[in-house]
N, C-alpha and C positions, 0 to 999 in steps of 0.2 A: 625574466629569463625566458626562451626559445626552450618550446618542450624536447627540440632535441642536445639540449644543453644539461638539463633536469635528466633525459636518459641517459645520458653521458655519466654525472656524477652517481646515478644509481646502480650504473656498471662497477665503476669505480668500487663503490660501498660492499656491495655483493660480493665483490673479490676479496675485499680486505675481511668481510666475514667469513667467506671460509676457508680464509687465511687463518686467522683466529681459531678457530674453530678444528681446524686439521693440527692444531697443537695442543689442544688439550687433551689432560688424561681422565682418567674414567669418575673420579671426584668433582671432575670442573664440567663433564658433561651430564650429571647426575642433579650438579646443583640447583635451586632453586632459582629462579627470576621474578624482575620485580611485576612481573607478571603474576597475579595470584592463580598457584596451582601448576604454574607451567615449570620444566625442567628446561635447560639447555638442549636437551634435547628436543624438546617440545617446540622452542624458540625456531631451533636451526630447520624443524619439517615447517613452519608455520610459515618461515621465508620462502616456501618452494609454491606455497599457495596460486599466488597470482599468476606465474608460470608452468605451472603442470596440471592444476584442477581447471577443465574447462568450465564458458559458462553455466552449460547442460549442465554440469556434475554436483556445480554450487546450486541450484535453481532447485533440482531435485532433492537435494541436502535441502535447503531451506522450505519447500514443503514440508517436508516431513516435519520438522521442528517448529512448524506453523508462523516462519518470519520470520523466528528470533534469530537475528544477525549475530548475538556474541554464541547460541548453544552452537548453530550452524558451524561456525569458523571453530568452535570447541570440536565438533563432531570430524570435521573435514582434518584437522588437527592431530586428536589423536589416529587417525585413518595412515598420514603421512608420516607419525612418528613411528609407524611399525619398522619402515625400512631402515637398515644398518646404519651407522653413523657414516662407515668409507661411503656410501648408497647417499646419505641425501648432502654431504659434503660435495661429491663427484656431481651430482643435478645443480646444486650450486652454482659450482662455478660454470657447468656446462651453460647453464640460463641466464648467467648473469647479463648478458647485454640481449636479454628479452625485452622489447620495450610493451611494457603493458598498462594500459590506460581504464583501469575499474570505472564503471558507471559511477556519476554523481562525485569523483575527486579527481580523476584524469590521473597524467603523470606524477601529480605530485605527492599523491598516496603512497605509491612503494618507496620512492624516494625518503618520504616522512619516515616509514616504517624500518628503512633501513638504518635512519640516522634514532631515533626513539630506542629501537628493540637492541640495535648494537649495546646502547649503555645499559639496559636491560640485565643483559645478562652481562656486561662489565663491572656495574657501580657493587652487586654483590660479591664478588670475587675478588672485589677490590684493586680490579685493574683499570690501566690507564687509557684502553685500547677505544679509540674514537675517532668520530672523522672532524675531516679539516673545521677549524673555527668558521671561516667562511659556510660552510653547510647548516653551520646553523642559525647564521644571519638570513640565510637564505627561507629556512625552514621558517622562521619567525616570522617574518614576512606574511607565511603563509599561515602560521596557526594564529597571528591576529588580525586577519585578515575575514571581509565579513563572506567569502567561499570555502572557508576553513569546512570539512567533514565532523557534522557533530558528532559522531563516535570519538575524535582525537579532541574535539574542543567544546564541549555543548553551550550553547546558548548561554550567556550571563555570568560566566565563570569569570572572563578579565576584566567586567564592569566595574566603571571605577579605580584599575589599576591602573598605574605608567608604571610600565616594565624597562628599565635602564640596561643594556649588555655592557659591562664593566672594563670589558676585552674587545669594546668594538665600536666603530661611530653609530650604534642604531638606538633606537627608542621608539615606544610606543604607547597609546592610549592616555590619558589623564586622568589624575584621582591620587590614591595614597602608591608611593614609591617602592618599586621590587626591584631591587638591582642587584644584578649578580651575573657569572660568567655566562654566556647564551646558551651554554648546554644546559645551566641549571633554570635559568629562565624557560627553556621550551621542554626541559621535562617537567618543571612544573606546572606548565600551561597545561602537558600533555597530563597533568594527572598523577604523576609518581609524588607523592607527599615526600619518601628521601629528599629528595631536590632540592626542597624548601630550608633544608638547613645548610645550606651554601647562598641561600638568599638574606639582605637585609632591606629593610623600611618598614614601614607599616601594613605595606601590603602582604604580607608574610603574614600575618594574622589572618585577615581576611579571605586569604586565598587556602591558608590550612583549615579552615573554620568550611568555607563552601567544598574544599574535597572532603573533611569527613562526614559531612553531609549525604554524597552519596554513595558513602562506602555501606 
């Protein structure tokens, strides 16, 4: 796909989260995500990231915490969560068709982030709120793909797997078999152990076995 094809669907996503998002009550914005430590609140400032933290503001945040990328986006994080729920819903959607291209993933980063952190804070709540199947054929593509962002995929994780979407003509990789719907496939590419229990093969072992490895 044409990077402005990728900003297109990540406008798309943006909208339908703080769609999402401007309906819920003070329980569904309180709750926890499969983000460890984060709230829905935490979620919704974290999406404002790439659009309202210049890179001056990230650079200087990441000094200080001496490079570490996860405390950095932790620190920048809670910074963004100060403002009101009406406050970063409203930047939401104001930025949503920001096209923003992070060093080292390009477009396809936010785009990932939007389709990843959406079921984040969905699959807890136990709703069904997600984006099109296609997004996530899409996304798959790219998290096994070998320019995948080791933050979202590191090194060695789908070795050995072929990953089946059950819901869609795609496949990937060779080795012991993970088949299941493409959201659950690319959230457990991406790491979220939940996922893995909407998966079956063998590879379901193997791939639970290396995330809790680096939990």
């Amino acid at each position: 796909m044409t990077d402005d094809e990728i900003y297109a669907l990540t406008t798309t996503n943006r909208r339908k989260i703080a769609a999402l998002l401007d309906g819920f009550d003070d329980d569904q914005w309180a709750a926890l995500t499969l983000c460890p430590g984060w709230t829905v609140h935490h979620m919704a400032a974290h999406f404002l990231q790439p659009m309202v933290v210049g890179f001056g503001q990230f650079l200087r945040a990441a000094f200080r915490h001496r490079g570490d990328t996860d405390k950095t986006v932790a620190h920048v994080t809670e910074r963004l969560a100060r403002k009101s729920r009406a406050d970063l819903i409203a930047l939401l959607d104001k930025h949503a068709g920001d096209r923003v291209s992070p060093t080292r993933v390009g477009p396809m980063g936010p785009f990932a982030e939007t389709c990843i952190h959406l079921r984040d804070i969905a699959r807890p709540l136990g709703l069904d709120a997600d984006v099109p199947d296609e997004h996530w054929l899409i996304l798959l593509d790219y998290l096994t793909s070998s320019s995948v962002a080791p933050a979202l995929v590191p090194a060695g994780r789908l070795d050995g797997l072929a990953l089946l979407a059950a819901d869609g003509d795609w496949q990937s990789g060779v080795g012991e078999e993970l088949r299941g719907p493409a959201e659950a496939l690319a959230m457990g590419a991406a790491g979220r152990v939940v996922a893995l229990d909407d998966l079956t093969g063998n590879g379901v072992t193997m791939l639970r076995r290396r995330l809790a490895a680096t939990e």
